[in-house]
N, C-alpha and C positions, 0 to 999 in steps of 0.2 A: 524512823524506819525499823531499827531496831526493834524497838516494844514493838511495831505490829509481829514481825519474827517471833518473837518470844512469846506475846503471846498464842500466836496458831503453833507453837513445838507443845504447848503445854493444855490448850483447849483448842485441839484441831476438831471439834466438829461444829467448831464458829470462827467468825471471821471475828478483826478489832471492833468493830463494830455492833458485835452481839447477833449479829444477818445469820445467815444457812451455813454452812459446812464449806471451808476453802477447798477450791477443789485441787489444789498444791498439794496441801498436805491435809490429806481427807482420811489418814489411818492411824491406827498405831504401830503398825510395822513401819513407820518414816524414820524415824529415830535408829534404829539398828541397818538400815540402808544408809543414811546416815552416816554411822560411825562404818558399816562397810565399805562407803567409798575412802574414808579415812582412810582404814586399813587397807586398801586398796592401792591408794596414796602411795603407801610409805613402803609397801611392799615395789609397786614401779619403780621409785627409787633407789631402792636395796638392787633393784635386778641393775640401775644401770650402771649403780657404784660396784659393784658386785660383778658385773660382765666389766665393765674399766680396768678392776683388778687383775681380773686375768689375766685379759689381755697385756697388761703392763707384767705381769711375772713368765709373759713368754708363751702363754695358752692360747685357743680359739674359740671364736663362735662357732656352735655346734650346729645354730639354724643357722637354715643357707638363707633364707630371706632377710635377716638381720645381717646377714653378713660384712657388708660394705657398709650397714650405718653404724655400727656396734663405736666403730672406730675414730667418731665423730660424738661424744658423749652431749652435745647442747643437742642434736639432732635426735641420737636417741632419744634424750629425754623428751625434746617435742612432741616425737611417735607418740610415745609414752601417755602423754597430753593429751595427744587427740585421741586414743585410745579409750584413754578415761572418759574424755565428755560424753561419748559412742555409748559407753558401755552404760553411762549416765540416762541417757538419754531412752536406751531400750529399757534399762530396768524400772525406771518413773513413768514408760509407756504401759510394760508388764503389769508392774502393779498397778495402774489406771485400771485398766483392761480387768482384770482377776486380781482380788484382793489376796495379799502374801507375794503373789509371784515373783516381785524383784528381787525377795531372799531367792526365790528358785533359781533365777538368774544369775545372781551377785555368789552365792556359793560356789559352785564352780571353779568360776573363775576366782576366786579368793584363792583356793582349794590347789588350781593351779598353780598359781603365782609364789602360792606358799614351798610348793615343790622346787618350782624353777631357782630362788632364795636356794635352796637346801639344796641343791646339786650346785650354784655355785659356791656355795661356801666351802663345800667339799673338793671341790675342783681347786679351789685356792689353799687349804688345808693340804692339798696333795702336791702342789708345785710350791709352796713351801716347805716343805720334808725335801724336796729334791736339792 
């Protein structure tokens, strides 16, 4: 299973078998969606170790819709989960649909996430000073 994997990352406009174009991974923008969802990954992560802290040094959630799951970190992290497959699943439609698109998609929200990281680090940099 693997080798067919390997080979459609590296000759995506054939299948293991030498046939048409997979239509999986039918581009070269797969690869950097790819490591976007990674990065996508580790940033979710960061925000729930990240919002945990806070809250463990005495701070708050600032959205009101995370509110009451902030507090429960295996649940967060689920959200988090099912977020990602969502966000998965539209950007692999996107890019079907219009060639590129799922960077259109996937930046954004990177973009966000990257922020939301960087307000709580700061937020935890500042109730530790306290």
């Amino acid at each position: 299973m693997s080798g067919l994997i390997t080979h459609a990352l590296f000759h995506p406009d054939k299948n293991a078998s030498g046939g048409p174009e997979t239509r999986w991974l039918h581009s070269e923008f797969r690869f950097p969606i790819f490591l976007g969802f990674i990065l996508l990954s580790v940033l979710f992560g960061l925000d729930v170790v990240t919002t945990s802290l806070v809250l463990f040094m005495g701070g708050y959630e600032q959205n009101t819709v995370m509110a009451v799951v902030v507090h429960y970190p295996a649940i967060h992290l689920a959200i988090k989960g099912i977020a990602l497959i969502a966000i998965a699943f539209i950007t692999q439609y996107g890019d079907q649909v219009t060639h590129g698109k799922g960077l259109v998609i996937l930046g954004p929200v990177l973009l966000f996430y990257a922020f939301v990281i960087v307000n709580n680090a700061t937020v935890v940099a500042q109730l530790a000073a306290i």
